[in-house]
Each structure stands twice: as C-alpha cells, then as structure tokens.
C-alpha positions in Angstrom: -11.1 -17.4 13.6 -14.6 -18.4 12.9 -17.5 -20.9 13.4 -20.2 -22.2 11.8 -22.1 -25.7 11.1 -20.4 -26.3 7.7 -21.6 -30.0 7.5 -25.8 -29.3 8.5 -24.7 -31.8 11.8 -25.5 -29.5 14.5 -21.9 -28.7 15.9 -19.8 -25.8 14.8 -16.6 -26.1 13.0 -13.8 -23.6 13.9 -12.5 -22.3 11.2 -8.4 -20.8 11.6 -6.6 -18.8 9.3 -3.0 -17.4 10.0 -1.8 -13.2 9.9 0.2 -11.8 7.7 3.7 -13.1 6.7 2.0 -17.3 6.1 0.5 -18.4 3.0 -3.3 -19.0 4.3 -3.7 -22.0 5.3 -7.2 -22.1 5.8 -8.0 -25.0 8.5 -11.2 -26.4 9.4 -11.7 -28.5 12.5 -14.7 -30.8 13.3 -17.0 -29.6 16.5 -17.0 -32.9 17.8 -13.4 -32.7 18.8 -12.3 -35.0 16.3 -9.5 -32.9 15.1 -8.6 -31.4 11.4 -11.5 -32.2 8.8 -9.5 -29.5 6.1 -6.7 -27.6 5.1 -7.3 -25.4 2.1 -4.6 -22.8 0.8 -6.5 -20.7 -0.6 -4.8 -17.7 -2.3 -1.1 -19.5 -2.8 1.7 -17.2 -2.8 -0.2 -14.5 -0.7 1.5 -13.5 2.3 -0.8 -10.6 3.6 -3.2 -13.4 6.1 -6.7 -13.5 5.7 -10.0 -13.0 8.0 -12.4 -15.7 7.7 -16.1 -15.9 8.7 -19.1 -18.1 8.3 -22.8 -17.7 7.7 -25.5 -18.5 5.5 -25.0 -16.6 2.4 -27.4 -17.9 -0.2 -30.1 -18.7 1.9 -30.6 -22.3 1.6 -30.0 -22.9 5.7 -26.4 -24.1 5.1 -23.4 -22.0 6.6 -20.9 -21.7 4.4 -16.6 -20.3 4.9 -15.9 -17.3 4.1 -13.1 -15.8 3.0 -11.0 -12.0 3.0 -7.7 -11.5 2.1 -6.4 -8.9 4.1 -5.4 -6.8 1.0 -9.1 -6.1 0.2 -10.3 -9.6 -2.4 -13.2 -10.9 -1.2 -14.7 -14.2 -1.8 -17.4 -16.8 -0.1 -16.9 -20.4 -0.9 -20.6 -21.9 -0.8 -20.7 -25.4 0.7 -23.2 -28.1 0.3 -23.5 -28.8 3.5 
C-alpha cells in the first residue's frame, strides 16, 4: 500500500496491490473518498504480488506509481499528473 497525489489535486490516492498467490491487480483509489479511479494488472500471469510506492521520480513535481514485483523487476510508471 502506498500514497501519493497522482492527479496534481492536492489529496492523496491510495494505491493497493495484493501478496503473493493474485495476479496484481494494482488499484488506485481517489483521496476524496470517491471510491476506485483504476485498476491496472500490471504484470499478467505473475503470481508472486508486488510492493508499490509513489513519489516524484523525474522531477517535474508530479508523483507518480511505482511498481516491484516481488521477484526482483522493477519499474516506475511516470504519470502526467
């Protein structure tokens, strides 16, 4: 689990992944309380879970999700905000 202003609107998103034995269904859910915004498989097939974080990677003031499987792949996925 993780949080970070992925739209620039001042409220954190959480951002959910499940443990091992799920394909990772990565969910995002607004910080207004408006429930689900995304729901992203991202590695389909993989089974192992993943740890997710957020932060401004590139530097251009935008947080953005980020993404381990637990077998060692890393990735981030920049946003635009």
């Amino acid at each position: 689990m993780a949080r970070g202003d992925l739209d620039n609107d001042g409220h954190d998103e959480l951002i959910v992944a499940p443990g091992p034995g799920i394909e990772p269904g990565i969910r995002v859910f607004k910080g207004n309380g408006n429930g689900e915004i995304a729901n992203i498989n991202a590695y389909p097939g993989f089974k192992c879970g993943v740890y997710v974080a957020a932060g401004d990677v590139d530097g251009d003031g935008k947080d953005a999700p980020m993404l381990r499987r637990r077998a060692g792949l890393r990735g981030a996925r920049p946003g635009n905000g």
